[in-house]
C-alpha positions in Angstrom: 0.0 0.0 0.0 2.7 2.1 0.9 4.0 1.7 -2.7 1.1 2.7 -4.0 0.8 5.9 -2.3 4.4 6.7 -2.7 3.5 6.3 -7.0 0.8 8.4 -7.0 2.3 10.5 -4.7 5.2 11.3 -6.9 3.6 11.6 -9.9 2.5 15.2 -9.2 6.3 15.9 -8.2 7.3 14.4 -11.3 5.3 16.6 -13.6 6.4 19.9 -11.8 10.1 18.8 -12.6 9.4 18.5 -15.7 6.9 21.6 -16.0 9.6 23.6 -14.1 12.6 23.3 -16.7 10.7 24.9 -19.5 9.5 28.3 -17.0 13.0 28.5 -16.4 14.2 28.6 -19.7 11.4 31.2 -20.1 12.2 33.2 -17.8 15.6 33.3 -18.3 15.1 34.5 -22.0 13.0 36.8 -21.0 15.7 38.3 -18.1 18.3 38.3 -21.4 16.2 40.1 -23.3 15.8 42.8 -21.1 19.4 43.0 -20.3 19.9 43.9 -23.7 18.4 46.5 -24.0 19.8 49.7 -22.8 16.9 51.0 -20.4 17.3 48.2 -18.5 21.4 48.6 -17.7 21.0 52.1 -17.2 17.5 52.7 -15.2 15.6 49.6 -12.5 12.9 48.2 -14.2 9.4 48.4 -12.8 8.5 45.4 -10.8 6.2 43.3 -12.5 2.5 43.0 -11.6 2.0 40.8 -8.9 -0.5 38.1 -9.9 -4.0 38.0 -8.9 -4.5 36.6 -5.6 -8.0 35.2 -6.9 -6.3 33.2 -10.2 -3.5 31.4 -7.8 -6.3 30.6 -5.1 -8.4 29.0 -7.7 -5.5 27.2 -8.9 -4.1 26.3 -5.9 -7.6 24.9 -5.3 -7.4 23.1 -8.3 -4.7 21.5 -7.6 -5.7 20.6 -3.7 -8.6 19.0 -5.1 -6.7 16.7 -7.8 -4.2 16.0 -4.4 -6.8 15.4 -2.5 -8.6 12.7 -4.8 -5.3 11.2 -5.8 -5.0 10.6 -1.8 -8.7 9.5 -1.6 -7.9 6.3 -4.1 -5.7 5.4 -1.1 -7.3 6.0 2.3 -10.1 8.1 3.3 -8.3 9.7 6.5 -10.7 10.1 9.0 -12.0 13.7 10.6 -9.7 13.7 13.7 -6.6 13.0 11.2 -5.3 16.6 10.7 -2.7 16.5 7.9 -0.1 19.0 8.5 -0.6 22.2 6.7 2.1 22.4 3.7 2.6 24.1 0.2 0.5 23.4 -2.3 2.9 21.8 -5.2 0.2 22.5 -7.5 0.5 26.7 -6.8 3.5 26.5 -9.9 1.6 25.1 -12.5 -0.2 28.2 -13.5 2.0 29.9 -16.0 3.4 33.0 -14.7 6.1 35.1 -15.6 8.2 34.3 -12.9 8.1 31.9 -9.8 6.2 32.6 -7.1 8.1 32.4 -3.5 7.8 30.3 -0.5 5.5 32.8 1.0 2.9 33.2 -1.2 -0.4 32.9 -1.0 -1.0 29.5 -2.5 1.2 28.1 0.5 0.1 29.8 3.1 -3.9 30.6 1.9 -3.7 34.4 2.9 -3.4 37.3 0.4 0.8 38.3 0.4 2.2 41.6 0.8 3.1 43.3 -2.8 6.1 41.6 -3.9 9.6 43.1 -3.7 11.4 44.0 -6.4 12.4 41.9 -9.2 16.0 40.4 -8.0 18.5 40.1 -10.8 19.1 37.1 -12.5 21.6 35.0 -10.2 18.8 35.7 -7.4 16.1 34.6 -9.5 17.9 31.5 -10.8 18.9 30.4 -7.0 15.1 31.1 -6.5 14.6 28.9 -9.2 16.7 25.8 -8.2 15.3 25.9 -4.5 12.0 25.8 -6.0 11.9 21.8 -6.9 13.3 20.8 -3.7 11.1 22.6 -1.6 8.4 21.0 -3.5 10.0 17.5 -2.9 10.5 18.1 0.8 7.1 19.3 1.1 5.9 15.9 -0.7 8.4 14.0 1.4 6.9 15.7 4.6 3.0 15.2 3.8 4.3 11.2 2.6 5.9 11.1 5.9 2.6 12.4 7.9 0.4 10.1 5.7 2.5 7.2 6.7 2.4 8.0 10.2 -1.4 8.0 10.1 -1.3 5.1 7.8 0.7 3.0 10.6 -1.6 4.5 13.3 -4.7 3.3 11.8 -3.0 -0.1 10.8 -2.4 -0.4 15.0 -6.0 1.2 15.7 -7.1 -1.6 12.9 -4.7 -4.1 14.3 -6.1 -3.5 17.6 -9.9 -3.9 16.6 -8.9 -6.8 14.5 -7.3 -8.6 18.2 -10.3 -7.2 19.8 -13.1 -8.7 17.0 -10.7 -11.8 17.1 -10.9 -12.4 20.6 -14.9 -12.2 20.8 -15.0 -14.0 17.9 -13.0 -16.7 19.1 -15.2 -15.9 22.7 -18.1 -16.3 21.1 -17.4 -19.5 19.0 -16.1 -21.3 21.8 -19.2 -20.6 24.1 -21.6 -21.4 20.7 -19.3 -24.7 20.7 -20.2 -25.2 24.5 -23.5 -24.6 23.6 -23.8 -26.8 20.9 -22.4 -29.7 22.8 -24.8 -29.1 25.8 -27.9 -29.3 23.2 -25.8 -32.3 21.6 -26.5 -33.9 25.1 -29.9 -32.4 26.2 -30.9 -33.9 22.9 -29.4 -37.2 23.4 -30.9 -37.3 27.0 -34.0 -36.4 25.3 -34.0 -39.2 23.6 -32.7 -41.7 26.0 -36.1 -40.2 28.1 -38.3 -40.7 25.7 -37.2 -44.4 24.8 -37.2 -44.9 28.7 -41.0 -43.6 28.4 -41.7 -46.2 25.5 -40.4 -48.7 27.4 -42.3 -48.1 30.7 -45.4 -47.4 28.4 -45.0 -50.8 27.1 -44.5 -52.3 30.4 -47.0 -50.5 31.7 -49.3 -51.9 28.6 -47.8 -55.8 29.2 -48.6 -55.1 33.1 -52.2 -54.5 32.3 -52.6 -56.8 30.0 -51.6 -59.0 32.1 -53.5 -57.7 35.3 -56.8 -57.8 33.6 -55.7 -61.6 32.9 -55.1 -62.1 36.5 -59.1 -60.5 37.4 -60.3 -62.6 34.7 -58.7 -65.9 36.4 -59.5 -64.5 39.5 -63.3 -64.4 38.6 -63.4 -67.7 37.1 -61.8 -69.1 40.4 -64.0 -67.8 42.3 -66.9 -69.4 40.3 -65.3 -72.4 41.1 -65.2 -71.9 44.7 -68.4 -70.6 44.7 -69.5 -73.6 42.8 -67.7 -76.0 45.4 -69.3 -74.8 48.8 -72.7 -74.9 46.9 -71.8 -78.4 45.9 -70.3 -79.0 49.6 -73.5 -77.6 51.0 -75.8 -80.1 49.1 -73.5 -83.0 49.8 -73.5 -81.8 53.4 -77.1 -81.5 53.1 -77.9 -84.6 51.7 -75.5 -86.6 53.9 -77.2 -85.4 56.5 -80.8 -85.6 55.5 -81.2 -82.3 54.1 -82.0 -78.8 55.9 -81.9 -76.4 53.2 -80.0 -72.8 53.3 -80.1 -70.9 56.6 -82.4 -68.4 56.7 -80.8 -65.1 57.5 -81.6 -63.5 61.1 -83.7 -60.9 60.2 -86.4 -63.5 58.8 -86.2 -64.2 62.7 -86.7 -61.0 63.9 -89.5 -60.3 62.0 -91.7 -63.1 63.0 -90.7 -62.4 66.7 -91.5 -58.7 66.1 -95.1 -59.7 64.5 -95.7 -62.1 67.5 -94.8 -59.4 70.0 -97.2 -56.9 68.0 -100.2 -59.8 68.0 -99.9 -60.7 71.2 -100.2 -56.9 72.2 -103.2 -56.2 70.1 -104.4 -59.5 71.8 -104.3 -58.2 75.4 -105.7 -55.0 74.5 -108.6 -55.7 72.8 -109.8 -59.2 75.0 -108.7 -57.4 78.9 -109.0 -54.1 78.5 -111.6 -53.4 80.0 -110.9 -56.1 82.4 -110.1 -55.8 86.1 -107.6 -57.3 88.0 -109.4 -59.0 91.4 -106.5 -60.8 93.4 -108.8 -61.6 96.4 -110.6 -64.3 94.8 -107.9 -66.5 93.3 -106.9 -69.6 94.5 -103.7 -70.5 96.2 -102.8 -72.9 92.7 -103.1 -69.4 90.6 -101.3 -67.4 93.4 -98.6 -69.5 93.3 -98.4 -69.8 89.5 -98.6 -66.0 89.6 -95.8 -65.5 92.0 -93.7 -67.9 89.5 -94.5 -65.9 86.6 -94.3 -62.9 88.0 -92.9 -62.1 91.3 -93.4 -58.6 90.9 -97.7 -59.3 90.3 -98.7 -56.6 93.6 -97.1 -54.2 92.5 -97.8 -54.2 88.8 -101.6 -55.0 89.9 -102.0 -51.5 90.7 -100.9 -49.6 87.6 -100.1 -51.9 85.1 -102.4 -54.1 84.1 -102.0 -54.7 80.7 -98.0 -55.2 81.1 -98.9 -57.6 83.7 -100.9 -59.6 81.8 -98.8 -59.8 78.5 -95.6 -61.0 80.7 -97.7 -63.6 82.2 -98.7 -65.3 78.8 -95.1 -64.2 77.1 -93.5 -66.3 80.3 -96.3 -69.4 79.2 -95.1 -69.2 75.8 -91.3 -69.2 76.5 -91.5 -72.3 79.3 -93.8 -74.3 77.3 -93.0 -73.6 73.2 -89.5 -71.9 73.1 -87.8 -74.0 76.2 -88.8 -77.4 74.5 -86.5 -79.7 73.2 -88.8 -79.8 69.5 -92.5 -79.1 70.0 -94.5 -82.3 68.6 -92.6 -84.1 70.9 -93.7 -85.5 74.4 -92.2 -84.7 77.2 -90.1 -88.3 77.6 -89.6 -87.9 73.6 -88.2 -84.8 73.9 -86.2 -86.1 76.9 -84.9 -89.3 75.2 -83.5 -86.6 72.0 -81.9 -84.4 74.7 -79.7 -87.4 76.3 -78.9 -88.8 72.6 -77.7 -85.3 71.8 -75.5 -85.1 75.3 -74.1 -88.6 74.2 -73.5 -87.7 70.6 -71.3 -84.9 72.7 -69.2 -87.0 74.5 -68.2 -88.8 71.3 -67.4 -86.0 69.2 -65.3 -83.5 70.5 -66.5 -80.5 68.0 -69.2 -79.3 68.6 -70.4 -78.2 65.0 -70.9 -82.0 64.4 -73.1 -82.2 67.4 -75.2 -79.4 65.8 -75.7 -80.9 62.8 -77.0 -83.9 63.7 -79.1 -82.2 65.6 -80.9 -79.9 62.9 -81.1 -83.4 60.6 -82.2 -85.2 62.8 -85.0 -82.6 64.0 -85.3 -82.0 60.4 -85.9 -85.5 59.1 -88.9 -85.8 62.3 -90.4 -82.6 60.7 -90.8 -83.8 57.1 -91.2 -87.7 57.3 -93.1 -87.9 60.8 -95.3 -84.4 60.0 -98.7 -86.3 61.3 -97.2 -87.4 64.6 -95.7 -83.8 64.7 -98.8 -82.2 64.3 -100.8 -84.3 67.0 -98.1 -83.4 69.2 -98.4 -79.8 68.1 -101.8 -80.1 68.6 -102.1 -81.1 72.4 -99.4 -78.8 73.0 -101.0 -76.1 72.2 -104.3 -76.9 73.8 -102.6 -77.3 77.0 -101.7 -73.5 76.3 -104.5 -72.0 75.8 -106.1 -73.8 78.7 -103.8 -72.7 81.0 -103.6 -69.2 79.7 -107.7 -69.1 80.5 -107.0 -70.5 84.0 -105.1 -67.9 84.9 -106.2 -65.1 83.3 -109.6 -65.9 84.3 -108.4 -66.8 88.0 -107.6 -63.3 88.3 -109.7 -61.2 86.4 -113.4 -59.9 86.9 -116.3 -61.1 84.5 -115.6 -59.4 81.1 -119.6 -59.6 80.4 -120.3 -58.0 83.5 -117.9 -55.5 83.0 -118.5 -55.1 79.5 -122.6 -54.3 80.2 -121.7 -51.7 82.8 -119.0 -50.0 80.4 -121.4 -50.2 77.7 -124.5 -48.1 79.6 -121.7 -45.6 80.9 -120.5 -45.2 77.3 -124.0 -44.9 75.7 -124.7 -42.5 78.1 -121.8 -39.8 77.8 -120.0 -40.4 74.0 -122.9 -42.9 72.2 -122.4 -46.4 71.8 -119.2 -48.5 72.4 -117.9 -51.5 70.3 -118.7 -54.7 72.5 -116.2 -56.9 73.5 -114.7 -60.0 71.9 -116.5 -63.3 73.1 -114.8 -66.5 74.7 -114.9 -68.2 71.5 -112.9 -65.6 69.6 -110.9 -64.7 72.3 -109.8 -68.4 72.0 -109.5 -68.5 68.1 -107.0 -65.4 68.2 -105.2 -67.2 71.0 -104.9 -70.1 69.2 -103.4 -68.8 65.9 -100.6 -66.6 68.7 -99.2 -70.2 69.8 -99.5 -72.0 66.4 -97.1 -68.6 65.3 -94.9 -69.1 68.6 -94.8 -73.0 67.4 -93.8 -72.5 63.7 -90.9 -70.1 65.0 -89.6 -72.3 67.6 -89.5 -75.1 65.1 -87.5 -73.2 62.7 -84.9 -72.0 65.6 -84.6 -75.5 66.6 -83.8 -77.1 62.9 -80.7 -74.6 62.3 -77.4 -75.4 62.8 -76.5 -72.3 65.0 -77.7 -72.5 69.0 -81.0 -70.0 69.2 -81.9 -69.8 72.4 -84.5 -67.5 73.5 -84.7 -66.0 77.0 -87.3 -63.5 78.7 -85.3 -61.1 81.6 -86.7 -62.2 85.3 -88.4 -59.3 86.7 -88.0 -57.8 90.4 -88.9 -55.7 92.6 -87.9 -51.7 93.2 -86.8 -52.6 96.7 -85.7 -55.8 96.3 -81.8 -57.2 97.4 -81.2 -58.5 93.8 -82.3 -57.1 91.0 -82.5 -57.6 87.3 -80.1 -54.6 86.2 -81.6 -53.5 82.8 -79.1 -54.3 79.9 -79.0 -52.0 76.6 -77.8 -54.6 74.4 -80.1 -57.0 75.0 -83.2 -55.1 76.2 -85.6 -52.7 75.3 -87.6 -50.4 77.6 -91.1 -49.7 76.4 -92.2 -47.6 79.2 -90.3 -44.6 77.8 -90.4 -42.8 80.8 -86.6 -43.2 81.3 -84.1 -41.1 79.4 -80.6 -42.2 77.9 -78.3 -41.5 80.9 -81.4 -43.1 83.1 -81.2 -46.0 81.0 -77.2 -46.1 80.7 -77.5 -45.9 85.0 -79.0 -49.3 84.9 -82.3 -49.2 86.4 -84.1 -52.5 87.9 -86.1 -54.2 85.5 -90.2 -54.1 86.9 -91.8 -56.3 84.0 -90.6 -58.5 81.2 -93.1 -58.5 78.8 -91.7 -60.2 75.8 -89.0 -62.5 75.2 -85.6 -61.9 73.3 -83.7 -64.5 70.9 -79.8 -64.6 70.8 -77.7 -66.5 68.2 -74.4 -68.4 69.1 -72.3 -69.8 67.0 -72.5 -69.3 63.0 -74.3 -71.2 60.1 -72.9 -74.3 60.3 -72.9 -74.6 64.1 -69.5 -74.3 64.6 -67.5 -71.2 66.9 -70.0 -70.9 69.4 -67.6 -68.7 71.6 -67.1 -66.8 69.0 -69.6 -65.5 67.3 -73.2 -63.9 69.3 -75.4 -61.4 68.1 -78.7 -60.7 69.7 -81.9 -61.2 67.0 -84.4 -59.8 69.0 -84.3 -57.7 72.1 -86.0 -58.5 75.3 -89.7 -56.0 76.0 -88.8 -54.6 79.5 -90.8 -52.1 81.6 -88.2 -50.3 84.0 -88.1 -49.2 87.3 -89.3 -45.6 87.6 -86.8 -43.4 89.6 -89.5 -42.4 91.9 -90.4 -45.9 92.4 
């Protein structure tokens, strides 16, 4: 580059060497001339005009322009560059009759004082020969200059080029650690997602295979299901048959619909009845004082308890306590030992159980006619006992009846009369066939039914039948929850409760005990 500059540099120089020959030669012809003429050896000659300042400012402008585009094909210098001020070189090419002088205005730019006057010719040809070489040292100086901004921009350029270089090379590297990081997020990507297909298939096999599992869990246990029912009827028909055990609540339904009969049953036949102690024998005293040792003082305000708990104790000593009803009382007797014998052979006890249901079962469906004479005199000897007593200790119901009935016409119109013997009996009758048909299907089942009615006793009395939430019932409802909780005496028991032991095949009697029906208790008042 430098080369270059230096050729287009000097090519100005050149063509003022070669310009500057020819003026000289002019000017020296002209200075000859004049010398030989007489005037000028014998009187000064009149300075020539000095040149117009305008016509060597334009030129000298000319000139500064062709310089300055010849230096623009090299490098555009930028503003804060100042080039040192020099000489023009191109102030000489304007023809003029004689060479202008180191201070005029094309070097300098300012108008020049008026020239002094014309030297002779060895000043003007010393003028001359200075002339070129001021022109070269000027072009050697500005060279000089552009070279030193030339090497300062090279070292600014240099510099920026390091700089750009370094935060290229900054850049590329962290672009490099970038790459590599995606290369890797991307690999781990993938590795992720094939670790996703693989669980997803796993997770596909796994349910696949789980729903196999259900499906061969179902179909075993339709197999199991299908073995206990086939165990159950080989059981059965070892055994004589029985059937499926009936669930408890079919239990405590008929025991609630016998409670509610034999209510409406007092109610409607005694209601109107009147409780006469003073003439009953000593047999129905007695009888009364084993039924219900509490009879004085439930003669006095509670009538119709009374009499319910004395026909709900008939029913429980002679239906529910017997071994099977149908049976006599040796029969039943005779079954009771077998069953304690069967006992001491065989140590379980579910065995035990089931022989007893078949065997109870196999009476009721081949022997049903002996059954049912049995049944039969059974519960005639009932109902004959529950008149006894009932009538032992009651006044006349016509009697009573006839004097309601005139009372009632009297005050509110007529009254509804009372039930007759002969009804009373009929409704009696189809109570104990109920109390029959339930006690024959607790005695046929596998598990121990037993059913038990709570012993009543007095307020003041030195042991008393605490009253038992779980497995009694108080249907005074005069008592509230933290009464009942204290534990009050129990007055009257009038209806029996039923409690299961053991399960449906008879076996874990210690086990297993739920209470079917609750006991019908009438508590002790406080005030009592």
């Amino acid at each position: 580059m430098r080369e270059r500059i230096r050729t287009r540099g000097s090519s100005p120089l050149s063509s003022h060497v070669l310009r500057n020959p020819a003026s000289t030669m002019t000017t020296a012809t002209s200075v000859s001339s004049r010398a030989a003429t007489p005037a000028a050896t014998t009187a000064p000659q009149a300075p020539p005009p000095p040149p117009k300042s305008g016509n060597c400012n334009s030129s000298s402008t000319d000139d500064d322009d062709n310089d300055s585009d010849d230096d623009l094909d090299v490098i555009a210098p930028p503003p804060r560059a100042a080039l040192p001020g020099s000489a023009k070189p191109g102030a000489n090419k304007t023809p003029s009759p004689s060479p202008q002088p180191n201070g005029s205005p094309s070097s300098s730019g300012r108008t020049s004082p008026p020239p002094p006057p014309p030297p002779t010719r060895v000043s003007r040809t010393t003028s001359q020969d200075n002339d070129p070489q001021q022109l070269l040292r000027e072009k050697d100086q500005r060279i000089a200059a552009l070279e030193r901004e030339l090497d300062s921009l090279s070292h600014n350029e240099s510099e920026r080029a390091a700089f750009w270089q370094v935060q290229h090379s900054n850049l590329h590297q962290q672009f490099l650690r970038t790459d590599t990081e995606l290369r890797l997020l991307r690999a781990e990507a993938d590795l992720r997602a094939a670790e996703r297909d693989e669980l997803r298939q796993d997770w596909d096999a796994a349910r696949r295979d789980l729903a196999a599992r259900e499906c061969e869990v179902v179909d075993l246990r339709g197999q199991v299901r299908g073995l206990k029912e086939w165990l159950a009827n080989s059981t059965r028909s070892a055994y004589g048959g029985g059937g499926d055990a009936p669930a408890d609540d079919v239990f405590a339904d008929g025991f609630s619909r016998l409670y509610n009969g034999l209510q409406n049953w007092i109610i409607s036949n005694f209601r109107r009845t009147k409780l006469d102690l003073s003439h009953a024998d000593a047999d129905i005293l007695e009888e009364l004082s084993s039924l219900a040792p509490t009879y004085k003082d439930l003669a006095k305000d509670t009538k119709l308890p009374l009499l319910q708990s004395l026909v709900s104790k008939i029913l429980v000593e002679m239906v529910f306590d017997s071994y099977f009803i149908g049976l006599s009382n040796d029969q039943a007797k005779q079954f009771s030992q077998m069953e304690a014998l069967m006992g001491s052979f065989v140590e379980d006890p579910e065995l035990v159980n089931q022989w007893r249901a078949t065997t109870l079962t196999l009476l009721s469906r081949n022997a049903s006619e002996k059954m049912q004479e049995g049944a039969a005199r059974q519960t005639n000897a009932i109902i004959a006992r529950i008149n006894r007593l009932l009538s032992g200790i009651t006044t006349d119901q016509s009697t009573t009846a006839a004097a309601s009935t005139v009372q009632n016409t009297a005050l509110r119109g007529p009254s509804p009369t009372p039930l007759d013997p002969v009804a009373r009996e009929t409704s009696l009758r189809q109570l104990i066939t109920t109390a029959i048909d339930l006690a024959c299907q607790l005695s046929v089942q596998r598990a121990l039914f037993r059913v038990f009615l709570p012993t009543a006793t007095a307020a003041n009395a030195d042991k008393q039948t605490v009253f038992d939430p779980a497995r009694m019932e108080d249907v005074g409802g005069l008592l509230d929850e933290d009464s009942l909780a204290a534990g009050p005496a129990v007055r009257c028991a009038m209806f029996p409760g039923v409690v299961k032991r053991g399960d449906e095949n008879g076996g874990n009697l210690q086990q297993y005990e739920n209470v079917i029906s609750k006991a019908r208790v009438l508590c002790c008042h406080p005030q009592d």
